[in-house]
VEXKOL-118072 format. One line per 5 residues: number of its first residue (from 0); their letters; for each residue x, y, z of C-alpha. Coordinates in steps of 0.02 Angstrom, whole numbers, plus 50000, padded with zeros to 5 digits. Layout:
N
NUM) A) X/Y/Z  ...
END
This chain:
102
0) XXXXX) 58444/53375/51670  58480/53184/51675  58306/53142/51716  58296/53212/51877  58121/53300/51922
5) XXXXX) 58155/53494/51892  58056/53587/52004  58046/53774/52014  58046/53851/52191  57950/54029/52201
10) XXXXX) 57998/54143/52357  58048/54313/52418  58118/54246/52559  58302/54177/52508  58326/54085/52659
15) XXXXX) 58178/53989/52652  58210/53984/52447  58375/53898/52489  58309/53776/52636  58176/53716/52489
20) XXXXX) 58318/53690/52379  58427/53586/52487  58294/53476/52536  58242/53445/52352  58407/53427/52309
25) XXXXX) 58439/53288/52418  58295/53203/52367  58363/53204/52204  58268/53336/52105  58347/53477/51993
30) XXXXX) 58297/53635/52057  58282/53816/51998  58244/53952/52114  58157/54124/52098  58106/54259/52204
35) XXXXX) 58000/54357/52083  57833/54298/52033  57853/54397/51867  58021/54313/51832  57972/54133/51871
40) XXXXX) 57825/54151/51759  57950/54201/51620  58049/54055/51636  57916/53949/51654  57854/53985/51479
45) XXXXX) 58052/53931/51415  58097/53785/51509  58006/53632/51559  57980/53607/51751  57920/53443/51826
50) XXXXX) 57849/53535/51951  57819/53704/52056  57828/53775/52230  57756/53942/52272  57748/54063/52421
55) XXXXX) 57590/54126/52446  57635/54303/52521  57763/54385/52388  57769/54572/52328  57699/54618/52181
60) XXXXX) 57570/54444/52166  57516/54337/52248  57537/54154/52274  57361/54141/52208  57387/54255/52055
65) XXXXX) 57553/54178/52026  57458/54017/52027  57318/54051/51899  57443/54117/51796  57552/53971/51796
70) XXXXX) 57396/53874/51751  57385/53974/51603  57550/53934/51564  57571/53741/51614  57388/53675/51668
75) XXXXX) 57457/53514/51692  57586/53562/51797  57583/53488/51971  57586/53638/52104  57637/53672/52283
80) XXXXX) 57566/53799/52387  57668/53841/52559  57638/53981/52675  57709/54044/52849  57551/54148/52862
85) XXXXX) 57398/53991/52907  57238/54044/52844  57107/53928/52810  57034/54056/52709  57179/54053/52579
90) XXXXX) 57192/53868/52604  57021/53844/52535  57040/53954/52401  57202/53880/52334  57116/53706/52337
95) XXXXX) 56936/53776/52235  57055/53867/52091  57025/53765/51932  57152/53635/51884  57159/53485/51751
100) XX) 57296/53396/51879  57238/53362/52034
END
């Protein structure tokens, strides 16, 4: 993608899915968008992202499963956790889950 940063985007929500992409996009970046946790870890495995966003709250996993999971996949992966739902708990626990990146 003419060396633009490709970053997949990760959320149920398709307005806030879309408001991600148009900011990235002006920045720049290549973007891919998903609303399925299950679906951006497939592609994840066949294409080469730069970077991630995620959702925290989605159905069927969560931002945290989704995340370990993509660190199974890509531990080098720089990743983004965003959330309309503060919780310092969740914060906290995002930041202790194992990574070779940060």
């Amino acid at each position: 993608m003419d060396g633009a940063l490709h970053v997949l985007v990760v959320d149920d929500d398709p307005d806030i899915a879309l408001f991600v992409r148009t900011v990235l996009q002006r920045g720049g970046m290549a973007v891919t968008t998903c609303a399925a946790p299950m679906e951006a870890l497939a592609l994840a495995a066949r294409v080469e992202f730069g970077a991630a966003i995620t959702d925290i709250e989605m159905p069927g996993m969560t931002g945290l499963e989704f995340l370990d999971r993509l660190r199974q996949l890509r531990a080098d992966l720089p990743i983004t956790v965003m959330t309309a739902h503060a919780s310092v708990d969740y914060a906290v626990d995002a930041l202790r889950r194992p990574t070779s990146s940060w």
